[in-house]
Backbone as CSV, one residue per row, in Angstrom:
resi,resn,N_x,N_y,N_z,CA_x,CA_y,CA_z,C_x,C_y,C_z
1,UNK,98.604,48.423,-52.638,97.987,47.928,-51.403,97.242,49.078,-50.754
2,UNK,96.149,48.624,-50.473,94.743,49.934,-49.561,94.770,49.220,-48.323
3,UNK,94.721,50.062,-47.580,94.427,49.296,-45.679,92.955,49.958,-46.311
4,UNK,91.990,49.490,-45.341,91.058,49.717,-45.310,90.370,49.757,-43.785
5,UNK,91.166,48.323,-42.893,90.362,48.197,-41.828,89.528,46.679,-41.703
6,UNK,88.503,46.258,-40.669,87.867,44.934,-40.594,86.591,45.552,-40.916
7,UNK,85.770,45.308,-41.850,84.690,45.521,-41.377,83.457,45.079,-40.503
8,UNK,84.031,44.076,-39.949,83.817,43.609,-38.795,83.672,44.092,-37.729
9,UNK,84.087,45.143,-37.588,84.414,46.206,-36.512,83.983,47.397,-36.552
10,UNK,82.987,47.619,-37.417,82.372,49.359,-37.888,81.338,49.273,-36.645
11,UNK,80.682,48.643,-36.485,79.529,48.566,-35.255,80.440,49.495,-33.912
12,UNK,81.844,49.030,-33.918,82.064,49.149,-32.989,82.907,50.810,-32.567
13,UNK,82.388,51.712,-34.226,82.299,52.747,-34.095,81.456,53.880,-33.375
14,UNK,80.039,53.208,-32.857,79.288,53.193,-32.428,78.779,52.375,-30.942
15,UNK,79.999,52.331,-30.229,79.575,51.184,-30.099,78.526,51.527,-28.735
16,UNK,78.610,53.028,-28.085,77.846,53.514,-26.930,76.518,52.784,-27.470
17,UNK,75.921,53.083,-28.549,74.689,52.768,-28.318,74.336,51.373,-28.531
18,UNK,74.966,50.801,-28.247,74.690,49.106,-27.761,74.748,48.543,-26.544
19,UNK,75.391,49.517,-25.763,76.018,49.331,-24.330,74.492,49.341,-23.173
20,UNK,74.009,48.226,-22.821,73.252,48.320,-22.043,73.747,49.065,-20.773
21,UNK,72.769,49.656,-20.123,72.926,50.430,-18.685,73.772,49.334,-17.328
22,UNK,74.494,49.446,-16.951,75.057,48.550,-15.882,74.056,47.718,-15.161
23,UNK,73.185,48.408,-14.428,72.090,47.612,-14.144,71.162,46.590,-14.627
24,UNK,70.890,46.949,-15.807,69.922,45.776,-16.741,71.330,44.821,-16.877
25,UNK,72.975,45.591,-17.236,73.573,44.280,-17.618,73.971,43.189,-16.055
26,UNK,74.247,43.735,-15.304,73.968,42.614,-14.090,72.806,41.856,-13.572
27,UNK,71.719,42.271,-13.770,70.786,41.777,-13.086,70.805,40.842,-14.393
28,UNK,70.863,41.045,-15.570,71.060,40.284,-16.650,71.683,38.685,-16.518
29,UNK,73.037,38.742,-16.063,73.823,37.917,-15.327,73.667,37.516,-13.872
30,UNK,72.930,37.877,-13.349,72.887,37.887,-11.596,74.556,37.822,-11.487
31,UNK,75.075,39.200,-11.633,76.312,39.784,-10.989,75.661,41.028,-10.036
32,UNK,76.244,40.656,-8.867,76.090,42.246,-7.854,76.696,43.090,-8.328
33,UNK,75.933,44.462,-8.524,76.442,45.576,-8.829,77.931,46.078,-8.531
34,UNK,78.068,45.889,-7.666,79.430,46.141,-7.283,80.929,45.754,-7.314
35,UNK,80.329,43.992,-8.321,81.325,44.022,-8.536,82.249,43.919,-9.603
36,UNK,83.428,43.520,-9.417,84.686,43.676,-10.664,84.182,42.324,-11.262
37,UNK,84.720,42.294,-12.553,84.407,41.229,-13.922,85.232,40.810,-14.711
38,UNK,85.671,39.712,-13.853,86.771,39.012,-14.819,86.077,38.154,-16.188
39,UNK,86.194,38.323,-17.290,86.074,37.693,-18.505,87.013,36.928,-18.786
40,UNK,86.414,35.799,-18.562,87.032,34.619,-19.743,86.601,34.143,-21.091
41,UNK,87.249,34.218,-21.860,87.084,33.887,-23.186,87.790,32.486,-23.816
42,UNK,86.732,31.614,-23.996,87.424,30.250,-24.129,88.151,29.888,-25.338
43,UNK,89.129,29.067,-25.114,89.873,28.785,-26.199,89.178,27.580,-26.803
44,UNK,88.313,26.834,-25.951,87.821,25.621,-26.818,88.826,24.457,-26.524
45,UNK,88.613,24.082,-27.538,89.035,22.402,-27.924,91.105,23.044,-28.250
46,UNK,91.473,24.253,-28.378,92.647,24.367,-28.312,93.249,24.315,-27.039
47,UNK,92.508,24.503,-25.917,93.010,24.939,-24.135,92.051,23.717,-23.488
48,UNK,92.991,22.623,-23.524,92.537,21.592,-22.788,92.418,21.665,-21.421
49,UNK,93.144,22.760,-20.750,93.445,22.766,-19.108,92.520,24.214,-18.567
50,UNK,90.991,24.092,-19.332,90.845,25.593,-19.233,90.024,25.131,-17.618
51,UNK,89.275,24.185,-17.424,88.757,23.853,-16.292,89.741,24.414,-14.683
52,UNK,91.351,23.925,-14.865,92.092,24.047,-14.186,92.003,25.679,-13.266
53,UNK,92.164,26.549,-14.847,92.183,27.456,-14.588,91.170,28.311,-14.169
54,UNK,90.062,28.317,-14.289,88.799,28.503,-14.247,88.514,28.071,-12.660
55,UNK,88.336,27.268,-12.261,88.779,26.385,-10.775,88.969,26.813,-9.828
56,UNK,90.714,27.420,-10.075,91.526,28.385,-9.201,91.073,29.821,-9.021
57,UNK,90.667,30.067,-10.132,90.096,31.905,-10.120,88.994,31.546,-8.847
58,UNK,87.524,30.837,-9.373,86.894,30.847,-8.116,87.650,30.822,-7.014
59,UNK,88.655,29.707,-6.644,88.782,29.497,-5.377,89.468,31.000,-4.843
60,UNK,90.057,31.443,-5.396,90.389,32.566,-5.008,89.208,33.421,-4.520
61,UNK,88.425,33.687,-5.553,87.134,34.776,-5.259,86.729,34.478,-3.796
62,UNK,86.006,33.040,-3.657,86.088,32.575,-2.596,86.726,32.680,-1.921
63,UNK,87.796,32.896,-1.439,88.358,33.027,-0.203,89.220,34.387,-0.468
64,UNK,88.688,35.313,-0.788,88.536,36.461,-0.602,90.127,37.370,-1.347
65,UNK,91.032,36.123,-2.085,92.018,36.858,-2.769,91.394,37.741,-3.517
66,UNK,90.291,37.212,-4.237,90.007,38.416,-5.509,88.524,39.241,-5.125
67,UNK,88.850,39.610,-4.015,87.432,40.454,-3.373,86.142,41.163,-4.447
68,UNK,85.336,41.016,-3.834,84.012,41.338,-4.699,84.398,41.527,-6.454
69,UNK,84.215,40.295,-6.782,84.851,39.638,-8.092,83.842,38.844,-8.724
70,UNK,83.238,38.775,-10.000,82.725,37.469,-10.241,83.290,37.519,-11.882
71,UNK,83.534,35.710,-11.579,84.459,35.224,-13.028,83.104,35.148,-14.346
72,UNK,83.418,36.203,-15.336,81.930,35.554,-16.440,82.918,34.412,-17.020
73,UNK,82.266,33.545,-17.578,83.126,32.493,-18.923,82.332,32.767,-19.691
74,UNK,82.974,33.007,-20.938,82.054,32.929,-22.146,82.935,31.663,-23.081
75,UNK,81.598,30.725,-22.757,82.276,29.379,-23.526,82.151,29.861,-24.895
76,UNK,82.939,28.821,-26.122,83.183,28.887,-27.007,81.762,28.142,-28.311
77,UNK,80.960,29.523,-28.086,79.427,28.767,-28.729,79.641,28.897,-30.078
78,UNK,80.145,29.227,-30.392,80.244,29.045,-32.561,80.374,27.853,-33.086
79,UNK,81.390,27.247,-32.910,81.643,26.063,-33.454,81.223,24.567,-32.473
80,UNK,81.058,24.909,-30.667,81.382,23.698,-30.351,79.757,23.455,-29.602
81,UNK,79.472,22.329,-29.587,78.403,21.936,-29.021,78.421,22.104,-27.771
82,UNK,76.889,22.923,-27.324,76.573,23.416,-25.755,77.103,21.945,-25.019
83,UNK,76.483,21.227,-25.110,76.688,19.877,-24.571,78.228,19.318,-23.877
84,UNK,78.869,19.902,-25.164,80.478,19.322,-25.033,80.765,20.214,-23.634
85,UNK,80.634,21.428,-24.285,81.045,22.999,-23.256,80.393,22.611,-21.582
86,UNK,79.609,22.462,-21.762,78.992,22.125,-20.244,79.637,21.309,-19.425
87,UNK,79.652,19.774,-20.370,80.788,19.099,-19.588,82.022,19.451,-19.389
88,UNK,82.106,20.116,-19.816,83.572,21.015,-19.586,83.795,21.675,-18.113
89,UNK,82.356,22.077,-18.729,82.845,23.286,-16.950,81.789,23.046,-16.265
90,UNK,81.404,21.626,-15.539,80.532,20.631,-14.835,81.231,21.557,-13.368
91,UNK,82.289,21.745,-12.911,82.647,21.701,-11.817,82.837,22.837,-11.449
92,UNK,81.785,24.144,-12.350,81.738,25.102,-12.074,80.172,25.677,-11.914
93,UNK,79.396,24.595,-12.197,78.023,24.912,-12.223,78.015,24.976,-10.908
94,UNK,77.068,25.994,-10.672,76.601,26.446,-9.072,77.151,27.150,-8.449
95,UNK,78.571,27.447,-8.912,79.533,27.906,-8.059,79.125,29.321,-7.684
96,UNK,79.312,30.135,-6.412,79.293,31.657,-6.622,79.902,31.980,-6.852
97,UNK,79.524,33.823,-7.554,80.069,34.703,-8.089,80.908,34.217,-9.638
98,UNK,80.405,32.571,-10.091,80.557,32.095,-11.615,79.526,32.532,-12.242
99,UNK,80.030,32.961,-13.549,78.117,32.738,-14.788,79.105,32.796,-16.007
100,UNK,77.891,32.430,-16.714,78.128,31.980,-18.083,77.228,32.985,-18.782
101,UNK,78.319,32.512,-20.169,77.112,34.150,-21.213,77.713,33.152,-22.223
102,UNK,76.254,32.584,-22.445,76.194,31.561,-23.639,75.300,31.924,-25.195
103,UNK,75.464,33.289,-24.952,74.711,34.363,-25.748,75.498,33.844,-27.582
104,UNK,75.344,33.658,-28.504,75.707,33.676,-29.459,75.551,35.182,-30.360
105,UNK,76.816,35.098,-30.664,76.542,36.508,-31.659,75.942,36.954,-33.079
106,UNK,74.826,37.451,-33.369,74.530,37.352,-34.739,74.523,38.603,-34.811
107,UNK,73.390,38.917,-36.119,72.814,39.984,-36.670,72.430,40.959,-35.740
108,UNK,71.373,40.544,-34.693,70.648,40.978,-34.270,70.825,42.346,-33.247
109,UNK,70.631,42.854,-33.146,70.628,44.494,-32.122,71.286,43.839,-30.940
110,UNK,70.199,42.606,-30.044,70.174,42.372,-28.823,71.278,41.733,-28.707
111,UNK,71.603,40.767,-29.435,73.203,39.985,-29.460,74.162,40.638,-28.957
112,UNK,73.639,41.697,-29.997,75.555,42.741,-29.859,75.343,43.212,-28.734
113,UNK,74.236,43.959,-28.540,74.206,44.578,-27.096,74.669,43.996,-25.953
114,UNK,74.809,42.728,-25.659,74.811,41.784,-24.540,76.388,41.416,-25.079
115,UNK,76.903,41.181,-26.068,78.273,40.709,-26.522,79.180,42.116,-26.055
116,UNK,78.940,43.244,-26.741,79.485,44.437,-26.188,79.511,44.741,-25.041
117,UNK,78.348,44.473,-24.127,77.903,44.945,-23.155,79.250,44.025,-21.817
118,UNK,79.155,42.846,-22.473,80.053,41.751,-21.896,81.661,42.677,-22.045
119,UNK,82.028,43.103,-23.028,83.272,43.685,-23.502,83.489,45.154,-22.260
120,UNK,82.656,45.615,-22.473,82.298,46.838,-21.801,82.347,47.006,-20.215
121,UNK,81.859,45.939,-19.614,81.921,46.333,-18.517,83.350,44.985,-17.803
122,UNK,83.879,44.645,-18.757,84.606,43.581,-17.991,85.864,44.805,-17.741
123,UNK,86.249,44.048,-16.467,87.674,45.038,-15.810,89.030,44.264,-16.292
124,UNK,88.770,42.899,-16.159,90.229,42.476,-16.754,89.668,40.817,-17.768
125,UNK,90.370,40.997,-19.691,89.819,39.870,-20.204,90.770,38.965,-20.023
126,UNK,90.560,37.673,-20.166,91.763,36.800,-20.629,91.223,35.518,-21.580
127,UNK,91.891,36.213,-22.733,91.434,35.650,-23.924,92.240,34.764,-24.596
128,UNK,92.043,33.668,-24.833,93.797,32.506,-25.231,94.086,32.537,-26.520
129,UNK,94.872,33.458,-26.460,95.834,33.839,-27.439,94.552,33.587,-28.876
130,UNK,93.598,34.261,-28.909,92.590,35.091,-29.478,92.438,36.162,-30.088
131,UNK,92.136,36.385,-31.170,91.851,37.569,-32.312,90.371,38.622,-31.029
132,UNK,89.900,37.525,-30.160,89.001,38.528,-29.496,89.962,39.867,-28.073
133,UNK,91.267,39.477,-28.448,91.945,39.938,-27.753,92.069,41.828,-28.229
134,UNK,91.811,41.552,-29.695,91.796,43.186,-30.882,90.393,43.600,-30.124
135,UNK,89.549,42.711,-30.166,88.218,43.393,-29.747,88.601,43.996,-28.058
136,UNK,89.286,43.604,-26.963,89.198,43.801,-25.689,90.197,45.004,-25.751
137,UNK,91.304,44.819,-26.703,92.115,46.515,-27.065,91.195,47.704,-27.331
138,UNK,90.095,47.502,-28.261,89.166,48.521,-28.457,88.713,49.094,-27.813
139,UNK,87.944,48.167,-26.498,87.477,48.718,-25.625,88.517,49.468,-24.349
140,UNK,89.265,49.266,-24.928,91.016,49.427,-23.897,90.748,48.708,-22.813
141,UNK,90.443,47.530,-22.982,90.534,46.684,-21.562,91.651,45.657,-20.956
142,UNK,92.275,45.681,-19.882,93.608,45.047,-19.500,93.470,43.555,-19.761
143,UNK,93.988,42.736,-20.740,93.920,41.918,-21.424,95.288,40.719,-21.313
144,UNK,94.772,39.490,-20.514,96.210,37.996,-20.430,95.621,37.240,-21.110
145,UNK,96.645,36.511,-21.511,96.270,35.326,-22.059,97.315,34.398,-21.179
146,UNK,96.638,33.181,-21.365,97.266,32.232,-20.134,98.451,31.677,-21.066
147,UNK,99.661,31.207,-20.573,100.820,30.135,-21.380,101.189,29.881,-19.987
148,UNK,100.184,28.793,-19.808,101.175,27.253,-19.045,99.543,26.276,-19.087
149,UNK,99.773,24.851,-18.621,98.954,24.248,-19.011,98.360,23.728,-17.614
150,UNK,97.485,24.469,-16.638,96.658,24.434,-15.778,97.987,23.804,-14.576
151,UNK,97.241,22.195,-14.543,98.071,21.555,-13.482,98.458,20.239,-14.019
152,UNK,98.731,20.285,-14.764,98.763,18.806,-15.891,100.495,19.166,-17.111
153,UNK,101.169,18.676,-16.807,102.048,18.425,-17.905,101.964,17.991,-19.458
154,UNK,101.572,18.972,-20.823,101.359,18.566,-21.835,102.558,18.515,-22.669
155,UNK,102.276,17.500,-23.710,103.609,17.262,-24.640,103.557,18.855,-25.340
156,UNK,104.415,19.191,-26.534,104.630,20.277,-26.874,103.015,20.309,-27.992
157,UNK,102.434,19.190,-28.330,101.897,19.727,-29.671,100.011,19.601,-28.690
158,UNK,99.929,19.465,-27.301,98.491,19.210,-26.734,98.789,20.805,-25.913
159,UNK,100.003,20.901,-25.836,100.479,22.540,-25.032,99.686,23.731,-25.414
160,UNK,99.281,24.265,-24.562,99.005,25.644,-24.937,99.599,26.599,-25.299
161,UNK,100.901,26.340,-24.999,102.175,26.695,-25.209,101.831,27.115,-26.864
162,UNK,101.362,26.281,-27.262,101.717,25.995,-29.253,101.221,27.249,-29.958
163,UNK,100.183,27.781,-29.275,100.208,28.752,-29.593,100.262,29.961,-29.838
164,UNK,101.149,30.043,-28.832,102.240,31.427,-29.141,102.825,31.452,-30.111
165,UNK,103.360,30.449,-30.262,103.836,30.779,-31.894,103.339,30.490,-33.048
166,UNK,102.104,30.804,-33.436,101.161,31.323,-34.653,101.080,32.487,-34.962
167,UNK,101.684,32.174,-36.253,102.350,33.975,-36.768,100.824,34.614,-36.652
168,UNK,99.635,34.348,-36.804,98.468,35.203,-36.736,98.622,35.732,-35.635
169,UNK,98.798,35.285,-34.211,98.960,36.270,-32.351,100.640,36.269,-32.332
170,UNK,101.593,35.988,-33.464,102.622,36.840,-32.958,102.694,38.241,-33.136
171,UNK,101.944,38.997,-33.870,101.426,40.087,-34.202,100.634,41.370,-33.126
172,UNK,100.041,40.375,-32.305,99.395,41.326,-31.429,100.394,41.081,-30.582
173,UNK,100.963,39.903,-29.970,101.750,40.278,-28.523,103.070,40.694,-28.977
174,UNK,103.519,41.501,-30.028,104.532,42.396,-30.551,104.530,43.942,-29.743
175,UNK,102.855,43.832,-29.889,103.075,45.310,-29.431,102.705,45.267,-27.868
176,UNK,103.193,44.131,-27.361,103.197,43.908,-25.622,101.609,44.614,-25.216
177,UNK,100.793,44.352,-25.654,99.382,44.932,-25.671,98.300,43.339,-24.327
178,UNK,99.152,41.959,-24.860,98.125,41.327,-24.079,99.968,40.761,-22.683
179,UNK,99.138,40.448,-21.778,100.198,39.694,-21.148,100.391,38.262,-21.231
180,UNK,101.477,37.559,-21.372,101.531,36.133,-20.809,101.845,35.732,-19.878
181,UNK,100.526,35.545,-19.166,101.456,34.554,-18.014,101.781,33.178,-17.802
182,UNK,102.135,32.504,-16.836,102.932,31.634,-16.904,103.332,30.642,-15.942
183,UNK,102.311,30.963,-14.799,101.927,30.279,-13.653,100.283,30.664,-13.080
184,UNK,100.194,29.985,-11.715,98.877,30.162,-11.166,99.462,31.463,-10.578
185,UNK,100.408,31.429,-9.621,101.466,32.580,-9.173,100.716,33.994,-9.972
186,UNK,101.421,34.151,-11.204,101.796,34.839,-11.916,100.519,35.432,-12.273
187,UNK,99.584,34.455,-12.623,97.891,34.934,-13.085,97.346,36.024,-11.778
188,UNK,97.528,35.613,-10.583,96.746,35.684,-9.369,97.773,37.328,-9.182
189,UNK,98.774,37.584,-9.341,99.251,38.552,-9.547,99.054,39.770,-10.175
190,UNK,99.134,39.568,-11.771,98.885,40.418,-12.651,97.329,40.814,-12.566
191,UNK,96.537,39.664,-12.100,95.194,40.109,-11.988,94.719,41.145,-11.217
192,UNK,95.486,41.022,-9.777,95.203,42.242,-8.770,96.178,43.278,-9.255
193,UNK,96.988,43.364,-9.759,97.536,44.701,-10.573,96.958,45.393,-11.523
194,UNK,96.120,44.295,-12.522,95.435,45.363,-13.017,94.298,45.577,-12.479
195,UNK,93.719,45.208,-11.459,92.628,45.949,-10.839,92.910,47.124,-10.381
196,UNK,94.596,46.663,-9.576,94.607,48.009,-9.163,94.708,49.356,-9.678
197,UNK,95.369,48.660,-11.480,96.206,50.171,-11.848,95.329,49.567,-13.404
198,UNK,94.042,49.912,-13.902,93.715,49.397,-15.328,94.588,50.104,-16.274
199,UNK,94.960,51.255,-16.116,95.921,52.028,-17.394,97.136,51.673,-17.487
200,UNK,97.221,50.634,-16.420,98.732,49.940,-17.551,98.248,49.363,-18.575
201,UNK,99.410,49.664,-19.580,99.343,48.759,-21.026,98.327,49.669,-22.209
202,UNK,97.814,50.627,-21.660,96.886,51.386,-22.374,97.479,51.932,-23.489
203,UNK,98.719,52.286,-23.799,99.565,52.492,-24.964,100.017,51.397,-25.671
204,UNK,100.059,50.304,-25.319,100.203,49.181,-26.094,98.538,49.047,-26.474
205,UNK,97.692,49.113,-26.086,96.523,48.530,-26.330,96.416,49.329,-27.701
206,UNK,96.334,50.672,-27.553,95.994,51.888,-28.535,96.840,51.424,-29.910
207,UNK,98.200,51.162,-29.463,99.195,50.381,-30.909,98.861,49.412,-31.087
208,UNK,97.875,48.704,-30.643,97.543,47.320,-31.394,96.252,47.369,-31.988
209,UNK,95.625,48.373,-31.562,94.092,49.083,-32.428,94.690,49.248,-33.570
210,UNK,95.612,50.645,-33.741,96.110,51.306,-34.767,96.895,50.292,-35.743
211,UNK,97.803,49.180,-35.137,98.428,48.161,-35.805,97.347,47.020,-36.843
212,UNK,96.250,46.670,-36.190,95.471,45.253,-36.410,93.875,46.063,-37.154
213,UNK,93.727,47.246,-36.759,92.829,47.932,-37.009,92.674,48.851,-38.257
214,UNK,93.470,49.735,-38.120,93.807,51.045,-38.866,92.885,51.710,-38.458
215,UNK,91.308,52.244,-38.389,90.673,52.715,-38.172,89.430,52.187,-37.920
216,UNK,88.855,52.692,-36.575,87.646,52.011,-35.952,86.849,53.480,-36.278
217,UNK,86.138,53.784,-37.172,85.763,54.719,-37.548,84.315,54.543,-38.532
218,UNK,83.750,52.840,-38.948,82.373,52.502,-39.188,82.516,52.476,-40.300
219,UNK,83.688,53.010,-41.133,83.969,52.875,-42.780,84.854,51.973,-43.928
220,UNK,84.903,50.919,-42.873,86.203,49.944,-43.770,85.353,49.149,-45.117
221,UNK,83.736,49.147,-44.673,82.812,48.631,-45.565,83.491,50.033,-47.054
222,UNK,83.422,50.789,-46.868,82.997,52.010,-47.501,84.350,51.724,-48.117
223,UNK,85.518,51.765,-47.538,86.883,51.658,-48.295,86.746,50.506,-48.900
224,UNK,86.203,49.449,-49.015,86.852,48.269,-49.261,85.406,48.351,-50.748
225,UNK,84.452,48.793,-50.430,83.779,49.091,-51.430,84.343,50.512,-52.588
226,UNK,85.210,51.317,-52.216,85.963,51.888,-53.000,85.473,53.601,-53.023
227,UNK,84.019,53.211,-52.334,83.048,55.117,-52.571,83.768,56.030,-52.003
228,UNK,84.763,55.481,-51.139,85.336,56.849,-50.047,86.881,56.620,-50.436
229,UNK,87.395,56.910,-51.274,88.795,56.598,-51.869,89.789,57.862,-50.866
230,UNK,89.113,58.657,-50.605,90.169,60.266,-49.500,90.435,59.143,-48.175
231,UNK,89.448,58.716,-48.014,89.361,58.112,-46.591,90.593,56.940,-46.332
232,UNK,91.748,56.457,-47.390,93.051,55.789,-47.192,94.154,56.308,-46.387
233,UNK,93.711,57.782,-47.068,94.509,58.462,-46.756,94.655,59.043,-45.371
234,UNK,96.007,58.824,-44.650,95.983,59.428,-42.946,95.740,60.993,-42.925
């Protein structure tokens, strides 16, 4: 057995020079400079109650729990139709200090730049129980994932609940790297904690790079192609 790494992730050896300037990336979004950036990362068609949650964050912003704050969502554009996604989050169009980054990720320079750039400047992600959760460790960013189901009672198998236990994310929340929370309570909490203090969890984050990763270093292409055979070695 060779670890090698994702190569999925060599870009992100590099990843300064993708990082647009703060400025181009807000005015980008019409986010005010100043403020903090909560990222959401949608679960899709797995997180039926994501509206719920999404909802409450504004209302908070709004009324000033989560001071100079704006929520990005980044709906789930790979697989699901803009169309579906919209109706989804109908009751967030217009809202202030909401936006959307409906940016799809490809090939291209500008993609990544704006996908990274999204990674980069967010202060706290919350990604549902998501492999994009390895990507928000990279950037060492303070990282929840939600477990409870908005404001709605689901059976065990419509639960969000369900997936916590998929041996693929029992793996990352081993190394206590993302949080679960577990109420509206509990979200509205941990959120202003890690504003206040982002280097909690920063040692779990780093063990779940080193765990899920092995090396973010631009060469897993190179190992897995076999030219750099020293490079297995720690």
């Amino acid at each position: 057995v060779e670890v090698t790494g994702f190569p999925q992730f060599d870009s992100l050896a590099s990843r300064e020079t993708l990082i647009m300037p703060r400025e181009e990336f807000c005015a980008y979004f019409g986010i005010p400079a100043a403020h903090r950036v909560i990222l959401y990362i949608s679960g899709a068609a797995y997180s039926l109650d994501e509206p719920d949650i999404l909802v409450e964050i504004a209302r908070w912003i709004e009324r000033g729990d989560l001071p100079h704050t704006t929520l990005m969502v980044r709906p789930y554009v790979i697989a699901r139709d803009r169309a579906v996604e919209e109706r989804k989050y109908a009751a967030l169009q217009g809202v202030a200090n909401v936006v959307f980054n409906w940016e799809r990720v490809g090939e291209a320079t500008e993609s990544k730049r704006i996908y990274f750039s999204m990674l980069h400047y967010a202060d706290v992600v919350i990604s549902i129980f998501s492999t994009t959760a390895i990507e928000a460790a990279i950037f060492d960013k303070p990282t929840l994932t939600i477990g409870f189901d908005g404001r709605t009672k689901r059976a065990p198998h419509e639960s969000i609940t369900r997936l916590e236990k998929m041996s693929h994310f029992a793996h990352v929340l081993e190394t206590g790297a993302v949080r679960v929370v577990r109420s509206f309570n509990d979200l509205k909490a941990v959120l202003l904690e890690r504003f206040e203090n982002p280097s909690l969890g920063r040692a779990e984050r780093a063990a779940l790079v080193r765990k899920m990763c092995f090396k973010i270093d631009g060469r897993a292409s190179e190992r897995i192609d076999g030219r750099q055979p020293d490079q297995f070695a720690e």
